[in-house]
N, C-alpha and C positions, 0 to 999 in steps of 0.2 A: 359605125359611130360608137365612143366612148359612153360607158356612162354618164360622166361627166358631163359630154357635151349635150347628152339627151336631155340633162334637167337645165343644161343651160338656155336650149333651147324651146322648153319646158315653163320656165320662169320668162324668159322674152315674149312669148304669146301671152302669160298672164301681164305682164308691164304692159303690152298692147291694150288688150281687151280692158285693165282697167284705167289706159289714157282714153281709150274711146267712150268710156262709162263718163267720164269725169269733162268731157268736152260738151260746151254749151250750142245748143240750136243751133246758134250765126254764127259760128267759127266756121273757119273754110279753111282747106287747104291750101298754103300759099305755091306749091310748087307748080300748078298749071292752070292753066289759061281756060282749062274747061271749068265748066258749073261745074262746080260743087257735089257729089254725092250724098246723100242722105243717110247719115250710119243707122242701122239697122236696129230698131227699139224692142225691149223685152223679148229678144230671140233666145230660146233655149240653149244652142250649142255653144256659145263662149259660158255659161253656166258650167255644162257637162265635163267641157275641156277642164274648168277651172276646179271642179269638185274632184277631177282624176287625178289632178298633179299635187291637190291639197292631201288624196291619200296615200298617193307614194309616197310621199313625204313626211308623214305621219307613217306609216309600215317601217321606214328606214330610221327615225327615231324611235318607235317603239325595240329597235334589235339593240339600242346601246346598253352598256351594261347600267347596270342597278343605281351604281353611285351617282352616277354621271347623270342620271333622268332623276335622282333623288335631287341633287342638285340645280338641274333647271326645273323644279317641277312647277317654279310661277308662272316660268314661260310654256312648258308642256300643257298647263291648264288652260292660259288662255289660249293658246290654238286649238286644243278640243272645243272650246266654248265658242269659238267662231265659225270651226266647221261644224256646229251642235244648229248653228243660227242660217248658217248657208242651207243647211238639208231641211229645216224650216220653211225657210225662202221659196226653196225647191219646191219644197212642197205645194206651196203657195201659187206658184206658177209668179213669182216675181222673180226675174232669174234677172236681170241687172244687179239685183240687190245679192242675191244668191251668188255670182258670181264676186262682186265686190268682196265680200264673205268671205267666199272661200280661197279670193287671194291672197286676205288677210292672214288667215289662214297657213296659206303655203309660207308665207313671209317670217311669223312666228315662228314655224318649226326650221328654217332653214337659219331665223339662227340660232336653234339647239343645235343643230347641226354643225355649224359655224363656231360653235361655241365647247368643240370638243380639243380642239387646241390647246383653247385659253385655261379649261378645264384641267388636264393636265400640270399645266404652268401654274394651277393653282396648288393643285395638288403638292407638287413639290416645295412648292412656296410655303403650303402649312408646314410640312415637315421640316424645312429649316426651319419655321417660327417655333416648331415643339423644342425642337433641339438646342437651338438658341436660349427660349424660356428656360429649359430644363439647366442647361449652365448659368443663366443668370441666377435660378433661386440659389447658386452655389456661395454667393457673395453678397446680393441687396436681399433688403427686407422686403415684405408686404406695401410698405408706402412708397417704395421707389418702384416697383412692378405693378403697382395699382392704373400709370396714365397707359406704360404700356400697354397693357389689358383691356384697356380700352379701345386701342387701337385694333388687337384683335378682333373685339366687339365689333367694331363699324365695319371689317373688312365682311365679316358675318353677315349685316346688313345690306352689302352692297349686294352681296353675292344673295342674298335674299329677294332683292328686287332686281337682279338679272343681271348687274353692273359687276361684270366680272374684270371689267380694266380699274376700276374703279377699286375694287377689292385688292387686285394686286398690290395695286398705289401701296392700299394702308396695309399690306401684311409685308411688303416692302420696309415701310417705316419701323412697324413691330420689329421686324429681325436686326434691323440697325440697332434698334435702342436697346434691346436685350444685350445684343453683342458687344455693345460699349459695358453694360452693367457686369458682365461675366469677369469673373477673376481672373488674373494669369496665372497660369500655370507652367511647368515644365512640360515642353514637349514630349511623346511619350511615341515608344515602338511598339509591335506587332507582339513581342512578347509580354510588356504591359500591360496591353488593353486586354489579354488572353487569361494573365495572370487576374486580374481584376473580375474578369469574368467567371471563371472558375471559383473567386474567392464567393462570388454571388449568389451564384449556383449551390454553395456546397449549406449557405443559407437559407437560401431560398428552398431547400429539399427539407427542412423542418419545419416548413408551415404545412400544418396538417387540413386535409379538404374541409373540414368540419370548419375552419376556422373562415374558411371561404365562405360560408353560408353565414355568417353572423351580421347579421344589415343593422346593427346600432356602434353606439360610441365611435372610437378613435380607427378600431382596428380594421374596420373596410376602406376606412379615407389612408389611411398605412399602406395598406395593400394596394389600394389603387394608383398612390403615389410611387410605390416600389414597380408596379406592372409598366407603369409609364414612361420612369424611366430607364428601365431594361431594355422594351421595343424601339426606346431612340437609341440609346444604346447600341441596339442588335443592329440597328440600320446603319449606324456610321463606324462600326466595325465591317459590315461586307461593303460599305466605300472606302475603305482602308484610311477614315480618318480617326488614326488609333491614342490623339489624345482626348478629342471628344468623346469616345468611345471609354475612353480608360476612366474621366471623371465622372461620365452617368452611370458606368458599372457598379463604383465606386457608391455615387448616390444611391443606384438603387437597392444596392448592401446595407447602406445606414437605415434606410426605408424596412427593410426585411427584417432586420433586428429588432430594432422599433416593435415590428407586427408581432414578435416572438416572445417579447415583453408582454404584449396586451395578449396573445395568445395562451400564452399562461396563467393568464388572470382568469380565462372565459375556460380555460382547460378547470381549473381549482373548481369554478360556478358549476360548470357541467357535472364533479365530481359527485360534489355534493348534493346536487339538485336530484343525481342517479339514487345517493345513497336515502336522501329524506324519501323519496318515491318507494321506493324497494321497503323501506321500512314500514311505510303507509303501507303498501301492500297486502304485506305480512301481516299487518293489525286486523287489516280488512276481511283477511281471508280464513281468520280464525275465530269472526263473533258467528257467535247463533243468533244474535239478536240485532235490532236496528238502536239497542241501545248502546250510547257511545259515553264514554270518559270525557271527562274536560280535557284533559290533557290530550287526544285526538281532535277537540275543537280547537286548541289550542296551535297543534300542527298546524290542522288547514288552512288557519287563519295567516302563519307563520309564511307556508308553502305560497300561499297566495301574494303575500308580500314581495318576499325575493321572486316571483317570478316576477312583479312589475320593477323591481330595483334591476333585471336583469335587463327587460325591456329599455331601460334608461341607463343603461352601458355603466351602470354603479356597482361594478364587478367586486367589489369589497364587501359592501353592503349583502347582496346580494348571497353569498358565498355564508356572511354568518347569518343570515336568515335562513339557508336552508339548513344548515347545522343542528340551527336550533329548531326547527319543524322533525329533524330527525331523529332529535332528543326526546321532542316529546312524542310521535309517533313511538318509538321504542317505549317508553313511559306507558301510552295505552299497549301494548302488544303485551306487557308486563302482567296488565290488570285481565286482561283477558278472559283468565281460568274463571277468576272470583263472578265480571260479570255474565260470563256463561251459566256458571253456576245458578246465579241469577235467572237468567231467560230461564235455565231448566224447571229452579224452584216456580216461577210463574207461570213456565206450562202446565205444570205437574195440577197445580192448582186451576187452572182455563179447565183444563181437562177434566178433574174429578169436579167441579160444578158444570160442568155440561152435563154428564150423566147421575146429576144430585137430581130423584123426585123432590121436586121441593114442596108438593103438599106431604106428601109422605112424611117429608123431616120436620116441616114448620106445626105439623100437628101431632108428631111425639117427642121430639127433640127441638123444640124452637129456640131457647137460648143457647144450647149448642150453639147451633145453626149461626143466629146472630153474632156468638162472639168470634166463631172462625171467619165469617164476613168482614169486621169487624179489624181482625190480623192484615188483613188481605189488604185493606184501603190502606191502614199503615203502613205497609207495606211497599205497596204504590208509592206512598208522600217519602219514601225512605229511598229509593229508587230515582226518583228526581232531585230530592234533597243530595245526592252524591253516595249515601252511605249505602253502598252493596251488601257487605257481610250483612249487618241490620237488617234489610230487605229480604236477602236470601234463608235467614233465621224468620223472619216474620211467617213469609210465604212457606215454608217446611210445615211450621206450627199450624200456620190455617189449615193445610190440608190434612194434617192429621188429626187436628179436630171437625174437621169437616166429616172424614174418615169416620172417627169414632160415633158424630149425631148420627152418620148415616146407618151406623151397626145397632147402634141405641133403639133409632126407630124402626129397620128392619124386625127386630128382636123383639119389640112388642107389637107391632104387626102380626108376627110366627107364630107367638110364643105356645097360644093356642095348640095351632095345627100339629106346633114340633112335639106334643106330648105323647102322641104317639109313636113317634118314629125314635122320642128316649129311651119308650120301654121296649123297642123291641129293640137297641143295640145293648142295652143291657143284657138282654137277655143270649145274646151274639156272644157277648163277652162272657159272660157266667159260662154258653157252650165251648169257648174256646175257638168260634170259628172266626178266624180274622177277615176272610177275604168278603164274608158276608158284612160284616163290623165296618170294614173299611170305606163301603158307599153310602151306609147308614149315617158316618160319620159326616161323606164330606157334604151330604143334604142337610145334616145340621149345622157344619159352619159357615152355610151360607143363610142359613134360613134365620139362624139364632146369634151371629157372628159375639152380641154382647153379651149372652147369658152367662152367667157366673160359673154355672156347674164347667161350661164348655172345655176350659184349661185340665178338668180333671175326666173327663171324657177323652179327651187327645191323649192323655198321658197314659189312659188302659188301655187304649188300643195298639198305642205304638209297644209299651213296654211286651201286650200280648207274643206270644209265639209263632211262628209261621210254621201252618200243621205238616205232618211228615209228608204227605202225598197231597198231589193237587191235581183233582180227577176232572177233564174238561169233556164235557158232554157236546156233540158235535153233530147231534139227531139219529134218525132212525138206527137206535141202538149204539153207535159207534163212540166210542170216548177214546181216552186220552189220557195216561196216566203220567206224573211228573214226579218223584222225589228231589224232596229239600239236598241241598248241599250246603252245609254250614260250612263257614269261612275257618279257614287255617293256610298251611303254610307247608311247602315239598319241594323236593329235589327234583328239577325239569332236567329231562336229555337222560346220556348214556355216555357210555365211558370214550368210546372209539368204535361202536358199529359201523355209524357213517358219519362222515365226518359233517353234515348238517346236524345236526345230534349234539355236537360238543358247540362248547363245554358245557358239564352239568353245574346247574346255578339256581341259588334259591329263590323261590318264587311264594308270595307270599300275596292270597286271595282275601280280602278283606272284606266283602260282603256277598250274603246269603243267597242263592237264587235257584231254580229249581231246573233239572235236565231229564228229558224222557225217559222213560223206565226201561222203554225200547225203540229202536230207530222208528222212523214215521212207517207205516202202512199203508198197504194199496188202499186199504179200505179209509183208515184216515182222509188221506191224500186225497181221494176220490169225494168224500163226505165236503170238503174246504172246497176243492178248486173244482169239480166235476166232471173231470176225466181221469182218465189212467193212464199215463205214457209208458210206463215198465213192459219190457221185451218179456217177461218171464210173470203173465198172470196168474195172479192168487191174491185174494185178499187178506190173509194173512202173513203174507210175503213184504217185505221191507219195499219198498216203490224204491226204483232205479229210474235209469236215463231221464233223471233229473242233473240240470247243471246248478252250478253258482246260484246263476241269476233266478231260475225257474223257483230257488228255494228264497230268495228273498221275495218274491210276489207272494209264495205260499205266507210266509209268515206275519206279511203285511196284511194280508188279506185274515188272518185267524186273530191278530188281534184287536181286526176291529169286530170280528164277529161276538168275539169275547172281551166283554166288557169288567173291567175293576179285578181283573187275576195278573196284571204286568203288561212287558212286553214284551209278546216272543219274537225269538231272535235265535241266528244258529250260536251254539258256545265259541267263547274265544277259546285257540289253542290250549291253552295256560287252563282254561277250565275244563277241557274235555280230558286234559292229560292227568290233572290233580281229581277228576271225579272218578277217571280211569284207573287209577295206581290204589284208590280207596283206603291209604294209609300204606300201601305196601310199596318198596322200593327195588324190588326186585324187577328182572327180566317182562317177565308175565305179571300179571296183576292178581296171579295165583301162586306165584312163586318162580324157583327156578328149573321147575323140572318139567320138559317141554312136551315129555310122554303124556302129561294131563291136559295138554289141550283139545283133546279132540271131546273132553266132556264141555269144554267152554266155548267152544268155535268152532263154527262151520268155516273148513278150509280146504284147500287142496285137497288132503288127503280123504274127508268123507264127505266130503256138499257133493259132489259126483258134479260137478261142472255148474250149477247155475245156485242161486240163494233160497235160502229154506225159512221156514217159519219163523216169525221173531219170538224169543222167549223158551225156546225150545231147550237151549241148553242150561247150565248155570250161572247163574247172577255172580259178580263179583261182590267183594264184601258189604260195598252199600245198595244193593239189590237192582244194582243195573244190567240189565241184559244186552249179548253180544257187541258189546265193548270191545273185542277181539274177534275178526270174521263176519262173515255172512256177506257185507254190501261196506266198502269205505265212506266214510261219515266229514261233509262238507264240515269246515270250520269258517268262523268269521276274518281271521287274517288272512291278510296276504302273506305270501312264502318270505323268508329272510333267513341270516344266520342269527345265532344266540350270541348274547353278550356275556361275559363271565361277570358281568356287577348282580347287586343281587335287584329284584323286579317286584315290584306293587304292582297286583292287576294288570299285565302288561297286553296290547291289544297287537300287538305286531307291528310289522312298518307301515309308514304312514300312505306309502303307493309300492306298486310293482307290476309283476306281467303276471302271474301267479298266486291263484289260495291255493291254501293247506287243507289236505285230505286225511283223517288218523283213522286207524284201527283196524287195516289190514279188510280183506274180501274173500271171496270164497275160492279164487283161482290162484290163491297166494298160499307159499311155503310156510312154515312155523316161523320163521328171521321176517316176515313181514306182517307178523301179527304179533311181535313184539310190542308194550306198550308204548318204546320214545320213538316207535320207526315213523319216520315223516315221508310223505311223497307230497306233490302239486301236480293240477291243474289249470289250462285257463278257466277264467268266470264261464265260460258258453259250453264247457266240453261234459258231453252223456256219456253216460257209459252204464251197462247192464250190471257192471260190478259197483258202483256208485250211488250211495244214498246218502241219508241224513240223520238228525234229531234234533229237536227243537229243545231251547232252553228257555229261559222266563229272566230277564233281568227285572227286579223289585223295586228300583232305586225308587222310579217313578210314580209308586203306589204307595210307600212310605208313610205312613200319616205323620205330620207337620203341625206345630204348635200356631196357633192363632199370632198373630203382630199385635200387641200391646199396641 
């Protein structure tokens, strides 16, 4: 048996069962002569049968596709809702009723089923009405297509309440009335309607996606009008009806241009809208403070404008609102510096009244105190009021009057205490000893910051002399001796020994600083850090198998030990070579005759293989010992070539793989105890031949004149 005739015979037992539901008591069957039978009351199995054929029938429309169930969906709803009422029924145990149900049921969905024909035939039916419409807008206006349109409407309707014959009728009448409204035209070929479409296309490829996403004004209803009629378009070119085909292409090109007009409107709004944003940005990103310019409220107010002119498709509008939001965002990014300024001067001042004692000041400085307060709120009012520079000038002045009550009352606070600590840097100063003078000094400019004498106290201390030696005590007996190097000016390198060496170039040291008298010793070394690494013990032996690195903890470490004598540090090249040469430009820093070095250096030919006592030999002229020989002497640069310009203080290159090693070791020939001979190693590498010397940079110890 056929499908087909399975539900035919499927639906005939439901016709049965619900003629025998619907027959009264006294009805009889007229065909035979016997009594009557009694039909069978509220039996379950015409129920069952009827609830089975209700969901195959529902199974077979639920498989239709999407459109087709979107469009019967009044009638899909009421046969769910029948067999919603039949399985109620069931439930119930009223299966007449339940049965009734659910052939109602089966009847509904068989004519969605029924109804997939008609569906079709509708379908094609809109699309001649699209195509129809779409050539009529080519010739009537809005009032002559307005009764049409309404015709569509009702066929809508029909087709709403299930009335798909119905619907036909009126999308029948649509197509007619359209088709009369449509212009004539010249009939058109297969290369027309091609040419026509290509002219569409080559339009339609300058609407940019962004302009797809614009949901206000003209340009989406543009666009939707142009998409509209392309798809009629497309369709009645693959029917090979190539004038209809050739006039919608035709429209939907007018349509595209149209969109490319307003796209260039919403193209200019986007520009602008980019460039006020970017400018804001910019403003934003360079205050220090929450304080803002008018001319930044001005923007936002501006920004906020054109984005609703943009919202209401006022693409003109719009465009010079943001213009002008960018003008004036640029206008605050301008003011910037000044109002930074501002926040600075106002921290500066948050700041130094946070840590003001304010009894301290309001009981020896009170009207100070008061009139730098005083700056401060003006300040404030000048700040709101618009005027920055004013502001930034107000808030300076408070805080240096704040400054000064605070030095005011510190200073009579002290003034007392500090009388001792005047006479004894007096007395510093009469001895000539600076480095003692020096911490004397700076307990008094903190303690007396206002006292009057204070300006002429800083002035003898600084003007004082830095003594020749600078002897550092390091305990159980062990010191440290430094001579001064006063600042001048010498010729670095050598002619063509090696060619790292050239060219020779003046080099010109511009401040004072002090370098060991002789390389560090074990005993030193051992006094600071507490061990001894050196392969070749003695305490009076230069300490070796020290690296780079091991020599920068030593010296970090000694000055903190050693308080108000500088910073020690190893010499930069530039200073170890100019304290080397000791005014002498020669080979040797004794001259050129190489036969005298074995009075000055321990070297190859008499150290007998390992390093000797420091100081053993002769000092150079400014009384530094083995300057040449004994152990090579870390420097603070890293390795590089020389530049032929001439050099202020110069510290080396600013990175590399490599420091710089000078002054030759005790396994080296006389050519490497020359004073410009240069070698490197890496920061980490020891070596038995390998030591140091500490120097003292002064910059930092300096005495400094008080801030008026």
């Amino acid at each position: 048996m056929s499908k087909q005739s399975a539900w035919c015979a499927v639906l005939f037992a439901l016709i049965c069962v619900l003629s025998a539901c619907d027959r009264k008591p006294g009805d009889s069957t007229p065909s035979s002569s016997t009594p009557a039978a009694t039909a069978p009351v509220n039996e379950p199995g015409p129920a069952v049968e009827a609830r089975t054929a209700a969901a195959l029938l529902q199974q077979e429309v639920a498989g239709l596709e999407t459109s087709t169930r979107q469009t019967m969906g009044k009638l899909i709803s009421e046969a769910d809702a029948k067999r919603a009422e039949g399985d109620t029924c069931l439930n119930e145990q009223r299966y007449d009723d339940a049965a009734r149900d659910f052939g109602e049921a089966a009847a509904l969905y068989q004519r969605v089923l029924d109804g997939r024909a008609v569906l079709e035939q509708l379908t094609s039916m809109r699309q001649e009405v699209a195509e129809a419409r779409q050539l009529a807008e080519l010739g009537a206006d809005a009032e002559q297509l307005r009764p049409v349109r309404h015709l569509e409407l009702n066929a809508e309707g029909y087709i709403e309440a299930g009335d798909f014959v119905g619907a036909l009728a009126e999308l029948g009448k649509a197509r007619e009335a359209y088709t009369a409204l449509a212009p004539a035209v010249e009939p058109a070929k297969l290369e027309d309607a091609v040419a026509a479409r290509t002219a569409m296309l080559t339009v339609r490829e300058q609407v940019t996606p962004q302009s797809r996403q614009v949901k206000s004004g003209t340009l989406p209803d543009l666009l939707a009008s142009a998409d509209a009629a392309e798809a009629v378009a497309s369709r009645a070119l693959d029917q090979r009806r190539y004038t209809a085909s050739r006039e919608l292409f035709a429209k939907a090109e007018a349509s595209y241009r149209a969109a490319l007009e307003a796209q260039s409107g919403w193209q200019r709004v986007a520009a602008a809208s980019s460039k006020a944003r970017e400018q804001r940005e910019l403003a934003e990103s360079a205050y220090h403070t929450t304080i803002r310019p008018a001319s930044y409220e001005r923007g936002k107010q501006l920004f906020a404008d054109a984005g609703s002119a943009a919202i209401d498709a006022n693409c003109e509008l719009a465009e010079t609102l943001f213009a002008s939001a960018a003008e004036q965002f640029t206008a605050a990014w301008q003011e910037v510096a000044t109002i930074n300024e501002v926040s600075d001067a106002q921290q500066m001042w948050v700041q130094a009244l946070a840590g003001t004692d304010r009894t301290l000041v309001e009981q020896h400085a009170r009207e100070m105190f008061d009139a730098a307060q005083a700056q401060a709120v003006e300040a404030e009012t000048q700040v709101n009021a618009g005027d920055y520079n004013k502001a930034k000038q107000l808030y300076t002045e408070a805080s240096r009057a704040l400054a000064g009550a605070v030095a005011e009352a510190v200073t009579s606070e002290n003034l007392e205490a500090a009388k001792p600590l005047i006479a004894r840097l007096a007395q510093s100063v009469n001895a000539g000893d600076k480095f003692a003078a020096i911490p004397l000094l700076s307990q008094l400019q903190a303690m007396i910051p206002a006292e009057p004498r204070m300006a002429d106290m800083e002035r003898r201390v600084r003007e004082m002399p830095w003594p020749a030696k600078n002897v550092i005590d390091l305990g159980n007996g062990v010191t440290m001796e430094l001579i001064l190097i006063r600042p001048g000016a010498f010729e670095m390198g050598s002619a063509g020994e090696e060619s790292d060496e050239m060219p020779i170039h003046s080099v010109t040291i511009t401040q004072p600083y002090y370098l060991g008298r002789t390389e560090v010793t074990q005993a030193q070394w051992q006094a600071v850090m507490g061990s001894n690494p050196s392969k070749f013990k003695d305490a009076p032996n230069p300490v070796e198998q020290v690296s780079w690195n091991d020599c920068q903890a030593f010296v970090r470490k000694l000055s903190r030990l050693v308080e108000h004598r500088g910073r020690f540090c190893l010499p930069t090249e530039a200073q170890w070579e100019y304290a080397c040469r000791a005014g002498n430009s020669a080979t040797y820093f004794f001259g050129e005759d190489e036969s005298l070095l074995t009075d000055y250096a321990w070297y190859k030919a008499n150290a007998l293989g390992k390093p000797r006592f420091v100081g053993a030999k002769k000092p150079n002229a400014w009384g530094l010992y083995d300057m040449s020989g004994n152990v090579w002497e870390w420097c603070a640069d890293w390795h590089g070539l020389y530049s032929d310009s001439d050099a202020i203080d110069p510290t080396g290159p600013v990175d590399g793989t490599s420091r710089i090693i000078r002054g030759g070791g005790y396994p080296e020939l006389p050519r490497g105890c020359r004073t410009a001979d240069r070698h490197r190693d890496t920061s980490d590498h020891r070596s038995s031949a390998i030591g140091f010397r500490v120097a003292i940079d002064l910059l930092d110890i300096e005495p400094q004149a008080t801030e008026e």
